[in-house]
DOSEBA-862513 format. One record per residue (C-alpha): residue number from 0; x, y, z negated. Coordinates in pm, 1 decimal, padded with zeros to 6 digits. Each point is the difference from the previous one (the first is absolute). Layout:
BEGIN
<vopa NUM <X Y Z>>
...
END
This chain:
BEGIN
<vopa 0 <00000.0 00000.0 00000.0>>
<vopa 1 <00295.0 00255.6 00119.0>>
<vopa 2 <-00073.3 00082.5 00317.6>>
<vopa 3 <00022.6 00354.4 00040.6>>
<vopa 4 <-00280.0 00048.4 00208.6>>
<vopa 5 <-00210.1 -00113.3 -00266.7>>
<vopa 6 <-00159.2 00276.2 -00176.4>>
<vopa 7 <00033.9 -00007.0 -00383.8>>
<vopa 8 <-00225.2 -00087.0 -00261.4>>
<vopa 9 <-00059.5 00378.5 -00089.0>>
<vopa 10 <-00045.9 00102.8 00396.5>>
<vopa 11 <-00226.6 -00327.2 00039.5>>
<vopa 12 <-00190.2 00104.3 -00346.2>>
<vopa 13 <-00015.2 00380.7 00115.4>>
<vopa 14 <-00150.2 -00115.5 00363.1>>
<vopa 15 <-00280.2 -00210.7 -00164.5>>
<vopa 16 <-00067.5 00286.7 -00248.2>>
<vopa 17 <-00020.0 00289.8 00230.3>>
<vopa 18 <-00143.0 -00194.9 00378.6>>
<vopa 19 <-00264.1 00042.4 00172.4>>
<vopa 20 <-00161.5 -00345.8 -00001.2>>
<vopa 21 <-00155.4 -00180.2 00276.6>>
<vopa 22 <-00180.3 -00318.5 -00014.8>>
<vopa 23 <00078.5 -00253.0 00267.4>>
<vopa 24 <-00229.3 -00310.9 -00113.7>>
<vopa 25 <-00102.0 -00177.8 -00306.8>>
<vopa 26 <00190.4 -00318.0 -00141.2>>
<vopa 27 <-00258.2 -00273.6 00019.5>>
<vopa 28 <00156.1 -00167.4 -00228.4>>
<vopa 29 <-00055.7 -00047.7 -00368.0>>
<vopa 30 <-00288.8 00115.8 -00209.2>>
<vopa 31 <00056.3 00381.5 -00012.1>>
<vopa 32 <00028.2 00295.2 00264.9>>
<vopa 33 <00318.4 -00011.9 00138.5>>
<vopa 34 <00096.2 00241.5 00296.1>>
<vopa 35 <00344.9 00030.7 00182.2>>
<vopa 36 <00043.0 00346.4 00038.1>>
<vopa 37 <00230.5 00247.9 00196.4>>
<vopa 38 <00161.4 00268.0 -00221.8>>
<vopa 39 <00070.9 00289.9 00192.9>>
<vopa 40 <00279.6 00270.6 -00134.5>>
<vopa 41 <00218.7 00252.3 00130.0>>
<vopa 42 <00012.5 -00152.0 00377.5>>
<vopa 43 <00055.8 -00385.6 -00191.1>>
<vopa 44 <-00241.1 -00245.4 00048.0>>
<vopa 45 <00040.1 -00291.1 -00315.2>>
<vopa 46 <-00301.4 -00287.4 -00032.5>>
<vopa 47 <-00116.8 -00087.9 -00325.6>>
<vopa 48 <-00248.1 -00210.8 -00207.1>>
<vopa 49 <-00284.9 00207.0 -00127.0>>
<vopa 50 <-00211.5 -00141.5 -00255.3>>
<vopa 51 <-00269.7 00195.5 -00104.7>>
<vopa 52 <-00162.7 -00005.1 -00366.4>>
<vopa 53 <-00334.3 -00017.9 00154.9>>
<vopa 54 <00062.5 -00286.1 00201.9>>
<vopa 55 <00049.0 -00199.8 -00326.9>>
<vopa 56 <-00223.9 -00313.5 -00003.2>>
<vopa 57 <-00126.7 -00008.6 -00419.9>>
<vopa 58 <00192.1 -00266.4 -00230.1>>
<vopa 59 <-00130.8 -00145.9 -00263.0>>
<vopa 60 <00313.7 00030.3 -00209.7>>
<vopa 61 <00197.9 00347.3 00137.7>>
<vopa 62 <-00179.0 00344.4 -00064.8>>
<vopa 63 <-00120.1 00173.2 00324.9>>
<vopa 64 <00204.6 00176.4 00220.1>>
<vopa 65 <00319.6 -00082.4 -00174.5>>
<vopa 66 <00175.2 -00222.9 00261.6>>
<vopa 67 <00184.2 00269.0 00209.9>>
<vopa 68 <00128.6 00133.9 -00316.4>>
<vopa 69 <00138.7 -00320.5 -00055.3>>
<vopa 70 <00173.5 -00036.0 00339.9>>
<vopa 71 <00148.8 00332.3 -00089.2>>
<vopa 72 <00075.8 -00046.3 -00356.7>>
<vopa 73 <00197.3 -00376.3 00174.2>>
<vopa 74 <00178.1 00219.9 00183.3>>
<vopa 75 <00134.7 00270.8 -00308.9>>
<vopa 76 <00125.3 -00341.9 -00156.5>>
<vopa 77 <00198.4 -00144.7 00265.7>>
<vopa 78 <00174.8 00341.1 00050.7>>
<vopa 79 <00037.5 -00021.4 -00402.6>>
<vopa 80 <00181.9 -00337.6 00031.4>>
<vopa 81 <00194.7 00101.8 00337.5>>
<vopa 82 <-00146.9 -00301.8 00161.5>>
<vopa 83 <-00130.4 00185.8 00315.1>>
<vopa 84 <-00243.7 -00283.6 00146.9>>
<vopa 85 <-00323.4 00197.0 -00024.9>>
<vopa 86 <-00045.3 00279.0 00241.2>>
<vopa 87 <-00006.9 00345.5 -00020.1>>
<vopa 88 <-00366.6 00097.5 -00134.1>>
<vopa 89 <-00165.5 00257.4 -00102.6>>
<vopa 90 <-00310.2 00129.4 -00133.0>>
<vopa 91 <-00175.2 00248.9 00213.0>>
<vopa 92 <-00362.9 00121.0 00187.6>>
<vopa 93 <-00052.6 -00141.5 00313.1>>
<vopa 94 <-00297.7 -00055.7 00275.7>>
<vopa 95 <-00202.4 -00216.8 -00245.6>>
<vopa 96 <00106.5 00199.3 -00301.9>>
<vopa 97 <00272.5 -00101.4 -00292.2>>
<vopa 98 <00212.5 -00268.4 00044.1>>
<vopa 99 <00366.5 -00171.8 00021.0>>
<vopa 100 <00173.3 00052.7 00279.8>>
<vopa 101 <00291.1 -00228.5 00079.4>>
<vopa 102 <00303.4 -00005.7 00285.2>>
<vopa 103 <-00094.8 -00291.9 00236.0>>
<vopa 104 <00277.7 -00264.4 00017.8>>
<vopa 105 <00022.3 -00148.4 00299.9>>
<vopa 106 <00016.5 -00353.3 -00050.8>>
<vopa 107 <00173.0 -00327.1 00073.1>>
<vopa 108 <-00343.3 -00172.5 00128.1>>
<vopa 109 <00180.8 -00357.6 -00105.0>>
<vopa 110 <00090.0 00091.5 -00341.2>>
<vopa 111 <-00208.1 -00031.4 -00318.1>>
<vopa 112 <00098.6 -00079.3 -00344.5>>
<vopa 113 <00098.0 -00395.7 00091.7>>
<vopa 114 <00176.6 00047.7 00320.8>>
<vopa 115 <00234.4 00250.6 -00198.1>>
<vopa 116 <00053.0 -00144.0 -00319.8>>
<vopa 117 <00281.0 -00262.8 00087.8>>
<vopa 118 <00231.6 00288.4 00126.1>>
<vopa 119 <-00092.3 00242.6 -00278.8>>
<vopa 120 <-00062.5 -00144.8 -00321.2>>
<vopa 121 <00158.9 00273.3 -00196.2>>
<vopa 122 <-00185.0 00276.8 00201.8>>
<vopa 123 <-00320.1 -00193.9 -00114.4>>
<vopa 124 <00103.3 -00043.0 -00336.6>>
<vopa 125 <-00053.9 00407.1 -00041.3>>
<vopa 126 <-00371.0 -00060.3 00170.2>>
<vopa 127 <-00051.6 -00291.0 -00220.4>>
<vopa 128 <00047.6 00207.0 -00346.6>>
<vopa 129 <-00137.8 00337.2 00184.9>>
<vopa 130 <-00318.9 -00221.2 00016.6>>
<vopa 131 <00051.5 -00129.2 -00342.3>>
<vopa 132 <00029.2 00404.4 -00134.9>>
<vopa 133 <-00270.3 00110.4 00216.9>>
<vopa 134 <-00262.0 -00222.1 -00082.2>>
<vopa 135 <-00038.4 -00103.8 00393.6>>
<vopa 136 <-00345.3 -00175.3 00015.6>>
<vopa 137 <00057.4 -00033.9 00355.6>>
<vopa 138 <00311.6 -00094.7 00126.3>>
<vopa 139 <-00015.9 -00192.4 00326.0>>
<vopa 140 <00240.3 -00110.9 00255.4>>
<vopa 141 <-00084.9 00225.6 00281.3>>
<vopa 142 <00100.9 00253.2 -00225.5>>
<vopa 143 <00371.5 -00044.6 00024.6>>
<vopa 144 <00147.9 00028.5 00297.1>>
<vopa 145 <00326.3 00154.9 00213.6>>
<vopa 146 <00065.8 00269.8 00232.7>>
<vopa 147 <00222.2 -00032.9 00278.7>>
<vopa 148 <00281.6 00062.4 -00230.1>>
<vopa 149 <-00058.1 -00295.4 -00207.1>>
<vopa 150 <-00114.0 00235.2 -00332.2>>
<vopa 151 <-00248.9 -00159.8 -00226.8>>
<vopa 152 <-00346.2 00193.7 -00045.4>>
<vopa 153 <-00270.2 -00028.5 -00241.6>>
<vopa 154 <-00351.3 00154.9 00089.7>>
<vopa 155 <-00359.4 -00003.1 -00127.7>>
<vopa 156 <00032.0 00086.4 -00357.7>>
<vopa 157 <-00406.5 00094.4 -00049.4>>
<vopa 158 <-00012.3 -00258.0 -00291.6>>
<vopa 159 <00275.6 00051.4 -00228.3>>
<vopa 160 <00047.5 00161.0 -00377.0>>
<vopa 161 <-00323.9 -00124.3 -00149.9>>
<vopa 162 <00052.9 -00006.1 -00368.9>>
<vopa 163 <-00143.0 -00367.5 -00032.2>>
<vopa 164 <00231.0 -00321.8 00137.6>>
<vopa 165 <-00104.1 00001.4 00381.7>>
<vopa 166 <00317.6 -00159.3 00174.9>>
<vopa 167 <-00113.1 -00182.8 00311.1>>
<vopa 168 <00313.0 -00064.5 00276.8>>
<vopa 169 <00109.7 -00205.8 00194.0>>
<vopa 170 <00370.9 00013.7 -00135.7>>
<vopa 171 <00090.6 -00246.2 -00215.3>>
<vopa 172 <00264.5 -00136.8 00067.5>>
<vopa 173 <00273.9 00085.8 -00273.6>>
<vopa 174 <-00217.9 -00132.6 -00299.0>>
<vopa 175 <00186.2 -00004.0 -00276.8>>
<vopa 176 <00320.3 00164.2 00144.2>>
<vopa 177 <00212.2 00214.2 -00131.3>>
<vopa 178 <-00095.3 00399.9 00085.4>>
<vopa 179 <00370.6 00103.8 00165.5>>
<vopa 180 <00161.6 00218.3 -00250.5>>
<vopa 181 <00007.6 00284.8 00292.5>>
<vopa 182 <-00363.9 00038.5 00020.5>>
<vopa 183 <-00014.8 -00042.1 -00388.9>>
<vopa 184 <00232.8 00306.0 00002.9>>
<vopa 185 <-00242.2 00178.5 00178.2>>
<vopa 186 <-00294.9 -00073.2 -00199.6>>
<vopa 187 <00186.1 00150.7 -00280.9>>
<vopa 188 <00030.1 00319.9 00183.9>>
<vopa 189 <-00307.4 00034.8 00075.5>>
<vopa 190 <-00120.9 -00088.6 -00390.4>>
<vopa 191 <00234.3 00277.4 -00078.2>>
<vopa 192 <-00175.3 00201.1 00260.8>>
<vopa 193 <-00365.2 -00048.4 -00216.3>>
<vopa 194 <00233.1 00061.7 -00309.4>>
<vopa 195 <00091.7 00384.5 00146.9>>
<vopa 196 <-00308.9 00009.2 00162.8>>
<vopa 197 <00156.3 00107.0 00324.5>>
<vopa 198 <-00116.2 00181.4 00258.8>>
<vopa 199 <-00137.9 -00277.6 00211.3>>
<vopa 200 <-00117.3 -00183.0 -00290.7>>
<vopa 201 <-00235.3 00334.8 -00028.2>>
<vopa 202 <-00103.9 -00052.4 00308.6>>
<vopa 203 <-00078.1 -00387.0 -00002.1>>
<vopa 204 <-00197.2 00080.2 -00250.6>>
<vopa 205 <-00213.5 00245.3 00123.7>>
<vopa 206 <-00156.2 -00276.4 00259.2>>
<vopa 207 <-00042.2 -00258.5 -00339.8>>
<vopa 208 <-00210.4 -00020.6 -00258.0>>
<vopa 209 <00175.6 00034.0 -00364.5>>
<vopa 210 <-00083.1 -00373.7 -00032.0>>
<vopa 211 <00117.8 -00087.9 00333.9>>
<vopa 212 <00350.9 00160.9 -00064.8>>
<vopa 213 <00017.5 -00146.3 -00365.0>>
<vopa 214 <-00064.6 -00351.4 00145.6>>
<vopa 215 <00274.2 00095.1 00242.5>>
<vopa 216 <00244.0 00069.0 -00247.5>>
<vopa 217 <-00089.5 -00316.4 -00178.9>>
<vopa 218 <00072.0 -00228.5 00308.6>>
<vopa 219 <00333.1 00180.2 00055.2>>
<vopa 220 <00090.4 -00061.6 -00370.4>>
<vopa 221 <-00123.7 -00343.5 00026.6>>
<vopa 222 <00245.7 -00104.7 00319.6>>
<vopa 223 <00230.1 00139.9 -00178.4>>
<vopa 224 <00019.0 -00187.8 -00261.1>>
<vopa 225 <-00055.6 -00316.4 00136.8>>
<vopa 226 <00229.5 00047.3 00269.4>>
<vopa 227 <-00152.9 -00252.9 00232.5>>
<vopa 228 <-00293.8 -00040.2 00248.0>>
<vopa 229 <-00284.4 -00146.9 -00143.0>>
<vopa 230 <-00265.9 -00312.5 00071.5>>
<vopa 231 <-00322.1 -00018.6 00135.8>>
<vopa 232 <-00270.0 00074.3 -00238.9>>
<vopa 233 <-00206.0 -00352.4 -00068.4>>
<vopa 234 <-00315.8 00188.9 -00023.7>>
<vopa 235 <-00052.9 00179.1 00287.1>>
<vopa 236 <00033.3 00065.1 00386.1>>
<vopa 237 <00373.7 00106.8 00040.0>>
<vopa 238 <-00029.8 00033.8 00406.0>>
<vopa 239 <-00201.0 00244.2 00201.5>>
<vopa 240 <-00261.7 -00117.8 00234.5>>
<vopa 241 <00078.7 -00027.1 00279.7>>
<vopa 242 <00359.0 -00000.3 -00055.2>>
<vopa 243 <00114.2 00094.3 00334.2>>
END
């Protein structure tokens, strides 16, 4: 992710902010609105994934009109933890009113989450225990993929941070493994980031409920002192449906 034609993470965060956007078709699939968009700024054309609050389908079990603040709030912590596999996204107006908007990766059509994970493990390691942090009740395997430069991505974060145990995914494969002591090192920054109440931490917070955030913090505590991924719960559905 050098190439120096690339714009930044700022420029790409400033173009989605400030664009004009233009939708070009709705996603047909999943359960909620979905439109790929053009964002139009200064003579720059960028597409993006707009996902309007009102084109949120009710759940029995997330509040209303929450989920794009959850794709963006996915995004604050990956930039917290330097992991850089969720998107640029923001939160802004758009044709169908308030939403996320997020930088469209153009994707490896072949890739998914098993097609990748025999090359990558470690890469997928920092998904694994995002998901575990996060709360992901929805991680499938269409939702990691590559780009044409072989970097891992990780999209669709609607369901994620609920303060009760919702983990659904489809990664499981380090049970009981040791959590490498390099993403442990970064899960103690970013405890010592709640600590100081940073910045950023001001800002994930503004998209969670107090609850939500306190159940974050208790996750993170928990990985870290257990130091290793976990087991399936014997009680309930640990895979989403359908789980590509």
């Amino acid at each position: 992710m050098t190439d120096k034609n690339m714009p930044s993470k700022m420029e790409t965060a400033n173009h989605l902010e400030n664009g004009n956007v233009a939708p070009l078709g709705l996603i047909p699939i999943g359960s909620n609105y979905t439109f790929l968009v053009d964002v139009e700024y200064q003579g720059k054309t960028l597409k993006a994934i707009y996902k309007p609050e009102v084109g949120e389908q009710p759940l029995w079990d997330f509040p209303p009109g929450t989920l794009y603040q959850r794709e963006y709030a996915s995004y604050v912590l990956s930039e917290l933890l330097q992991w850089y596999f969720v998107p640029t996204t923001v939160i802004r107006e758009g044709p169908y009113g308030i939403g996320s908007l997020q930088q469209f990766i153009d994707a490896d059509p072949e890739t998914n989450y098993f097609t990748i994970r025999e090359n990558q493990p470690e890469e997928l390691k920092k998904i694994a225990v995002f998901d575990l942090i996060t709360n992901n009740a929805d991680r499938k395997a269409s939702h990691c993929f590559t780009d044409n430069r072989k970097h891992i991505w990780s999209i669709d974060h609607g369901l994620t941070f609920h303060e009760h145990w919702k983990l659904r995914t489809v990664i499981w494969d380090f049970i009981d493994q040791n959590i490498p002591i390099t993403i442990l090192n970064q899960l103690r920054i970013l405890k010592h980031s709640f600590t100081i109440k940073s910045p950023e931490i001001v800002v994930l917070q503004s998209v969670l409920k107090q609850t939500e955030s306190e159940a974050l913090e208790n996750r993170l505590d928990s990985l870290l002192q257990n130091q290793k991924f976990p087991q399936p719960d014997n009680d309930r559905r640990n895979i989403p449906w359908p789980w590509f």
